[in-house]
DSSP file (Angstrom, degrees, kcal/mol; ACC not computed):
  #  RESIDUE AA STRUCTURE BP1 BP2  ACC     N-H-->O    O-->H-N    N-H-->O    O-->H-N    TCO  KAPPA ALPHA  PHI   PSI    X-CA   Y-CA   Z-CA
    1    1 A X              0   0    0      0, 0.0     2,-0.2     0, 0.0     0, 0.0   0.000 360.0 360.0 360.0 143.5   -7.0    8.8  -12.1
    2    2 A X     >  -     0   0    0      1,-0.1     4,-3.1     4,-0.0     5,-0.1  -0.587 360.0-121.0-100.1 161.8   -5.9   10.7   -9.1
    3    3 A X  H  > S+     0   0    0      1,-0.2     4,-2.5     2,-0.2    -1,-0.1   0.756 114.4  59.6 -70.7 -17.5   -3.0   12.0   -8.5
    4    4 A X  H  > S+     0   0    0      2,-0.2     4,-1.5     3,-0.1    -1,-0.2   0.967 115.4  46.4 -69.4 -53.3   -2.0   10.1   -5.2
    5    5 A X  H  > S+     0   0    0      1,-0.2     4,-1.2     2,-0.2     5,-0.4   0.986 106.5  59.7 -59.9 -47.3   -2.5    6.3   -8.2
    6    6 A X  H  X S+     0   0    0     -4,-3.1     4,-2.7     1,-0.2    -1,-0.2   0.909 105.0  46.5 -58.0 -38.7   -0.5    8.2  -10.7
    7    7 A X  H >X S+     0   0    0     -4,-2.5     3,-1.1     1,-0.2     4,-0.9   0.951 112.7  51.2 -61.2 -66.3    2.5    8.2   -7.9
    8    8 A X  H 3< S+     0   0    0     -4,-1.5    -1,-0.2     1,-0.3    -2,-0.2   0.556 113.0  37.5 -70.5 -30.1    2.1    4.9   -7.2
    9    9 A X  H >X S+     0   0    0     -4,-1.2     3,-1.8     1,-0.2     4,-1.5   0.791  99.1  77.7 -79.6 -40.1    2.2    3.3  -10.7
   10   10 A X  H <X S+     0   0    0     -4,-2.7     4,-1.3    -3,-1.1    -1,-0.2   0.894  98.6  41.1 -42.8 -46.2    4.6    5.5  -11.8
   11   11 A X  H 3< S+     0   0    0     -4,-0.9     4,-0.4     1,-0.2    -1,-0.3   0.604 112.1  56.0 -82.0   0.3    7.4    3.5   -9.9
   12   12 A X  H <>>S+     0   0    0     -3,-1.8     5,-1.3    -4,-0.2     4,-0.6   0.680 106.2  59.4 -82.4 -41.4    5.6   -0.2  -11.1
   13   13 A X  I  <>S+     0   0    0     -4,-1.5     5,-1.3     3,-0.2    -2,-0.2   0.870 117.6  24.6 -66.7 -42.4    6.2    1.4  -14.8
   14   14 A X  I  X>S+     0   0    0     -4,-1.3     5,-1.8    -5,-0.3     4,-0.7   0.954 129.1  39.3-100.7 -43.7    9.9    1.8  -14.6
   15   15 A X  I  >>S+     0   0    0     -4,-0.4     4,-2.9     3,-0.2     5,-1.3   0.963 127.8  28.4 -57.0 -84.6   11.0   -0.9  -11.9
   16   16 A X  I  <>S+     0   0    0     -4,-0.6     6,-4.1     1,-0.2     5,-2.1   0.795 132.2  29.1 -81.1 -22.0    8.7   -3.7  -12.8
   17   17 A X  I  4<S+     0   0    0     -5,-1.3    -1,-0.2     4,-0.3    -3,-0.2   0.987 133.2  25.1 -90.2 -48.7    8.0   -3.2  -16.8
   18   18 A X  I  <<S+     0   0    0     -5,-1.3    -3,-0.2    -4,-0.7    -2,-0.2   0.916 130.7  35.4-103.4 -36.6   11.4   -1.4  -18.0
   19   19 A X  I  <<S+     0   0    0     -4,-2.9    -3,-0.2    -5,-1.8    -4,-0.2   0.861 134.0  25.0 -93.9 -21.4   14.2   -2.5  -15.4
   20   20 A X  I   <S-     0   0    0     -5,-1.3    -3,-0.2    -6,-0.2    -4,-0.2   0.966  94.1-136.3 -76.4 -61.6   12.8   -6.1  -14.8
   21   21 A X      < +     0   0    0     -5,-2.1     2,-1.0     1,-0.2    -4,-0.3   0.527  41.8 160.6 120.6  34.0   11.2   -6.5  -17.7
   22   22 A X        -     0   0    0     -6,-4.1     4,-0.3     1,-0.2    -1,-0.2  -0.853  19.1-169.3-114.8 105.2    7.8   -8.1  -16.5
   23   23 A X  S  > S+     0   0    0     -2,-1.0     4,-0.9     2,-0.2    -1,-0.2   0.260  72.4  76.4 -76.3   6.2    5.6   -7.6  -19.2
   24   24 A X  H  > S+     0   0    0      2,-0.2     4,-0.5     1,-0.2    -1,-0.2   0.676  92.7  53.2 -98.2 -12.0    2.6   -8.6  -17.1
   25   25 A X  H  > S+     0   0    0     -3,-0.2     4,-1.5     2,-0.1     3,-0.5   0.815  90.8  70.7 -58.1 -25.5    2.5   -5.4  -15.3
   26   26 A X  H >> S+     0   0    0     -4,-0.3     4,-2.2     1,-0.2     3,-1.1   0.981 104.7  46.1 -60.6 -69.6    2.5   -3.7  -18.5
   27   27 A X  H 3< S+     0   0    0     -4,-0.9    -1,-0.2     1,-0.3    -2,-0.1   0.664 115.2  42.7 -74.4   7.6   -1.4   -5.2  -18.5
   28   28 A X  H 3< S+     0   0    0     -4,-0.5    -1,-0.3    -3,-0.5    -2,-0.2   0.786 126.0  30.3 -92.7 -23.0   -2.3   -4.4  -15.3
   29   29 A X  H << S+     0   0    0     -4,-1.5     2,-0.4    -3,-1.1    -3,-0.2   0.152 113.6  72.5-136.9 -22.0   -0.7   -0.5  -15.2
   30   30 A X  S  < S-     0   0    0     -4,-2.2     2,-0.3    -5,-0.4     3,-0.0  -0.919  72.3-142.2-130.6 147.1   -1.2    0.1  -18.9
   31   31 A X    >   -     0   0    0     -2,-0.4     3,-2.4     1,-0.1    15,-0.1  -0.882  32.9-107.9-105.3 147.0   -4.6    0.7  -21.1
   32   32 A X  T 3  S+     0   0    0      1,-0.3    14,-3.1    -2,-0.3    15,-0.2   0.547 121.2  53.3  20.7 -78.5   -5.2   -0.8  -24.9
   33   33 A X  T 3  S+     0   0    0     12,-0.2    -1,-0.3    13,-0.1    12,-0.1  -0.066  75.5 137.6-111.5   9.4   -4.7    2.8  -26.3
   34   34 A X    <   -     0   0    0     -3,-2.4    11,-2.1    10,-0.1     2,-0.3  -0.369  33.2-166.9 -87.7 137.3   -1.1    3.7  -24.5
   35   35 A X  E     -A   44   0A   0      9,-0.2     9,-0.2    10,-0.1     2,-0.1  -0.952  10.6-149.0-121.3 108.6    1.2    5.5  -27.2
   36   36 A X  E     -A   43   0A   0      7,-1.1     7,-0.8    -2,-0.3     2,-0.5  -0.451   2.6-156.0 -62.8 149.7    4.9    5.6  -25.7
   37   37 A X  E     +A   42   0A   0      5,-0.2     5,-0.2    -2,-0.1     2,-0.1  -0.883  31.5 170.6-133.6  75.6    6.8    8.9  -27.1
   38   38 A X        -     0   0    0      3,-1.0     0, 0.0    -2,-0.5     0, 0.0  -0.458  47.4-104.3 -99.0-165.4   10.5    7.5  -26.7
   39   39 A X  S    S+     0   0    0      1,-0.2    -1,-0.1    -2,-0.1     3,-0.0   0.870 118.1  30.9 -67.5 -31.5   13.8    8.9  -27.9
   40   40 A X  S    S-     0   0    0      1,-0.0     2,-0.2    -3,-0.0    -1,-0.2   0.684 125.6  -9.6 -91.5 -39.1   14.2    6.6  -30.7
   41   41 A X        -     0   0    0      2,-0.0    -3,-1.0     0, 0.0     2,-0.3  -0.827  62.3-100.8-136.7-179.2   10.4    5.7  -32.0
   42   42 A X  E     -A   37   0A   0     -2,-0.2     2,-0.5    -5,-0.2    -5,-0.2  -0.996  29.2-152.5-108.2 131.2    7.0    6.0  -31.4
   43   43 A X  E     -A   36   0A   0     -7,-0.8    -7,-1.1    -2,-0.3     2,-0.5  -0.878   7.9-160.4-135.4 121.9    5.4    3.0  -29.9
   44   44 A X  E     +A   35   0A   0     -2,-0.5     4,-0.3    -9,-0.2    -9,-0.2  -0.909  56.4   3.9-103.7 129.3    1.5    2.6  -30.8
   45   45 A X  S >> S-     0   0    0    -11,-2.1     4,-3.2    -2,-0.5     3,-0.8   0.643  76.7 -98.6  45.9 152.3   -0.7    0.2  -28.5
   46   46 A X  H 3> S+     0   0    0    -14,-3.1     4,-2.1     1,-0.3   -13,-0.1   0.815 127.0  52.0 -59.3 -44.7    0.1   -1.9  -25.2
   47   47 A X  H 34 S+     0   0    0      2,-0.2     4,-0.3     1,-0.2    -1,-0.3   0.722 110.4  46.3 -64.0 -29.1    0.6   -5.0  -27.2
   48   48 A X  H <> S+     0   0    0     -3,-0.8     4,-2.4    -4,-0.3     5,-0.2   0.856 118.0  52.4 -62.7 -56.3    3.5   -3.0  -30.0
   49   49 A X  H >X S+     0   0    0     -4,-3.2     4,-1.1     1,-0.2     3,-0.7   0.900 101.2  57.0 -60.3 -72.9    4.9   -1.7  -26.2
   50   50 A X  H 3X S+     0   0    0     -4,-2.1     4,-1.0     1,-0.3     5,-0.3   0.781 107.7  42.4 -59.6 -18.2    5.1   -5.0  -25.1
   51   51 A X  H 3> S+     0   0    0     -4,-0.3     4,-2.2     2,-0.1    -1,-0.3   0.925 111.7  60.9 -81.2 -45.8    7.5   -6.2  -28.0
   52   52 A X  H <X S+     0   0    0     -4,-2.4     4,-0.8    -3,-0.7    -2,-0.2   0.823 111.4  36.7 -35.5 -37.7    9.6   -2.8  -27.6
   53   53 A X  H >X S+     0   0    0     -4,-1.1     4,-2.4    -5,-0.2     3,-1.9   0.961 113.6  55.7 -94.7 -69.9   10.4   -3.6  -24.4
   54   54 A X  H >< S+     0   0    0     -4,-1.0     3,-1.5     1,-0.3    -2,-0.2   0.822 115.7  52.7   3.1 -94.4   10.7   -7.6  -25.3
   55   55 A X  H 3< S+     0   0    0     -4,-2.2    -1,-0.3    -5,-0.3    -2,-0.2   0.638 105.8  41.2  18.9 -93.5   13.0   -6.0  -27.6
   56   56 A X  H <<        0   0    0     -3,-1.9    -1,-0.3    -4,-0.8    -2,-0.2   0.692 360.0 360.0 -66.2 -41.0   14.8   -4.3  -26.0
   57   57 A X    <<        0   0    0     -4,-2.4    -1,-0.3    -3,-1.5    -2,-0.2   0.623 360.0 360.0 -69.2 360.0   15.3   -6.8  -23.0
């Protein structure tokens, strides 16, 4: 991935997935194998992130 997609998805990750909450970016922006490293846990695979966030919403 280049760096010029990494800017752009980076602001789809936090807008659309953490401050909306639209977990169907999460499968367009995020692969299978994504390990989150938050403050509180560790979050293994996209489908375990998408309940975190659930969660959390």
């Amino acid at each position: 991935m280049s760096t010029e997609q990494s800017k752009a998805i980076a602001p789809r990750y936090i807008e659309e997935i953490w401050t909306d909450g639209k977990l169907d970016a999460a499968d367009e922006i995020i692969n299978e194998d994504f390990i989150f490293h938050g403050p509180i846990r560790e979050v293994d695979g996209l489908e375990v992130f998408k309940q975190f966030v659930a969660a959390i919403h």
